[in-house]
C-alpha angles and dihedrals in degrees: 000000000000106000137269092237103045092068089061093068085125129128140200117194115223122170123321120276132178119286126258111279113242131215130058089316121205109214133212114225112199120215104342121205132191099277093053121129108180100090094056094040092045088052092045086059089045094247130129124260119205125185127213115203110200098227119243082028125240134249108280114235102212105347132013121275122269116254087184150020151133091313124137081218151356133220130191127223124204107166113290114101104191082060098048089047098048088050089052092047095049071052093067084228119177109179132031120203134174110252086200148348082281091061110045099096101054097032077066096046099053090039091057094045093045084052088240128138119291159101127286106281081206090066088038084128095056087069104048104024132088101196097048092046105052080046086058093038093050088048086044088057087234114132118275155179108259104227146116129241116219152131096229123084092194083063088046092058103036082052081052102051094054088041096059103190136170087226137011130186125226120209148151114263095224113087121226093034117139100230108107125225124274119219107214121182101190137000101285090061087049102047082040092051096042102078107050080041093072094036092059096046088044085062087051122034132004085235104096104168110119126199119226115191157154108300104258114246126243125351130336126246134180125228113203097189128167130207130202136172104261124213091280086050092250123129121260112187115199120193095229099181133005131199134187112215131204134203142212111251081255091061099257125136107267103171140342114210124202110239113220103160107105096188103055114122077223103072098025078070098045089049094056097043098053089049088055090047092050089053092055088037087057096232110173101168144342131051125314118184102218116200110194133175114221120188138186096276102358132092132250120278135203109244087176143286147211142201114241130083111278099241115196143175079244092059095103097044084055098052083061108049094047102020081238115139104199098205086041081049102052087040087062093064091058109031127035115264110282102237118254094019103171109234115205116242103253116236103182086224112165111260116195117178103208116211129201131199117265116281148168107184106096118247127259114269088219091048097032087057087051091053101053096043096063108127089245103032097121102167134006118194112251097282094060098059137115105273093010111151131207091268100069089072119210090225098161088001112190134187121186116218108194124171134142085245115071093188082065098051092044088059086057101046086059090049090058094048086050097048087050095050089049084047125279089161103051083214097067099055114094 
């Protein structure tokens, strides 16, 4: 069967950015977190990898940042660029990425006064938050969420009451923080969800605007694209994965599914629209995770993206159903192609990411042994490990099923829904 991401060679030309540095390239990685992959990927390549730690650190938006790693140096910024980047430069430094969404604006910053690739740090919102971006998209004529982005719920519900809808979405404005989406049919919902809203952002980002919109149609997707200067030093996006995701009737993440077919109408228009949503965003080079909703007659719609690869516990699984790397993959767009890079055979195997409520209550070891040993069970999140304790809590526990048969994942996906209703989590059982 041909892959899922070779039909997706396809590129759109925005404005012109600097060319692709050439040589062995050490790269600065800003603000790190713990899901960052650059430093490993950049040291299998036998390049060096450099972090930069905003000083005093920011906010983390899903894990702290990382004081340490698998870096050659550190530098510390505190504030002054012309510093940071002489230090960079003395570096020897090539390339500049964001090591997470706290460090996407001055990832871009430092990139555009070293002269390296990347995207106008004046337009850095436009990569990493939601409000900012459905108002781009709407003046683009590109199809968005209506909404409005603020700090006042008083605002919120007057927006509300001239936008009289069946459903609306509430939802921090910063992208990649880890407060889930609350569905609200009327003002009450609205005025009741608000509070512990802002509570929850403020734990996790300094941005505290929250967006509240229109509930997107359909079902929700995720687009994983990479941009990179081509030889006329234009911009050229490629979707490089794409995943359907499904929720729970209360609006949760229920599973994510790894979508393989190339020829599908479905993802030929979410394709075409993404490209069409990186060239309003401004995206010159490097990874954006695109959510998008996508319902029967209508057309797709931003939820919101950020840029910055789309790491997941199913990265490996999907290395090796499509050969793709997704921090390889993010480091091509910024520094040459390190010669002799092996590529993994792809073996379009099905690839589901499994998602469970949020929990703290430990899971069951018998369970929890049944669990691990399903034919297709490839990776578990950290609660759902051998000797793990109650106090490693599953809160947004994950387990990725992957096999050539889909029949057979699908078996084990029903086995994991089983072992949760007879009590996976101790805390669920009455």
């Amino acid at each position: 069967m041909a892959l899922f991401c070779a039909a997706f060679e396809v590129s759109t030309r925005t404005t012109a950015g600097p060319r692709v540095t050439t040589g062995p390239g050490t790269a600065a990685v800003v603000a790190p977190d713990d899901d960052c992959g650059y430093a490993t990927a950049l040291l299998r390549q036998g390049r060096q990898p450099v972090a930069v730690h905003p000083v005093p650190r920011p906010i983390p938006s899903v894990h702290a940042v990382r004081a340490d790693g698998p870096y050659v140096r550190t530098v510390e910024h505190r504030g002054s660029l012309r510093q940071t980047v002489k230090a960079l430069r003395a570096l020897d430094v090539s390339a500049v990425v964001a090591g997470s969404a706290a460090g996407i604006e001055l990832a871009e910053r430092i990139a555009w006064h070293l002269g390296v690739p990347g995207s106008d740090p004046g337009a850095a919102p436009l990569r990493r938050d939601h409000g900012v971006q459905a108002a781009a998209l709407a003046r683009a004529g590109v199809p968005a969420l209506r909404g409005v982005r603020t700090t006042s719920l008083a605002e919120a519900l007057h927006w509300a009451a001239e936008h009289p809808l069946g459903d609306y979405l509430l939802a921090p404005a910063a992208a990649g923080v880890p407060v889930e989406a609350v569905v609200c049919s009327h003002a009450s919902g609205i005025g009741s969800a608000w509070p512990a809203m802002r509570r929850a952002v403020a734990r996790h980002s300094d941005d505290h605007h929250l967006v509240l919109s229109e509930r997107p149609p359909g079902r929700e997707f995720v687009v994983n694209t990479v941009t990179r200067i081509g030889l006329d030093g234009l911009p050229e996006h490629t979707v490089t994965d794409l995943w359907a995701r499904t929720h729970t009737p209360d609006g949760l993440p229920a599973r994510t599914d790894l979508l393989i077919d190339r020829h599908a109408l479905l993802t030929r228009a979410l394709t075409r629209y993404t490209l069409r949503v990186l060239d309003t965003l401004g995206v010159v080079c490097g990874p954006v995770s695109s959510r998008v909703a996508f319902g029967a007659g209508r057309t797709p719609v931003l939820v919101g993206a950020l840029a910055v690869p789309g790491a997941s516990l199913a990265d490996d699984a999907l290395r090796a159903a499509t050969g793709r790397d997704r921090f390889a993959d993010a480091l091509d767009a910024v520094l040459a192609p390190a010669p002799g890079r092996p590529v993994p055979a792809p073996t379009g195997r099905h690839v589901v990411r499994v998602h469970f409520r949020p929990r703290a209550s430990g899971v069951d070891p018998s369970l929890g042994r049944v669990l691990r040993g399903l034919p297709t069970v490839v990776a578990v999140s950290t609660g759902l490990r051998a000797g793990a304790s109650a106090t490693d809590t599953p809160i947004g526990a994950e387990v990725v099923l992957s096999g050539a048969e889909p029949r057979a994942v699908e078996a084990d996906y029903r086995v994991l829904r089983a072992l949760e209703r007879e009590g996976l989590f101790p805390a669920d059982r009455p």
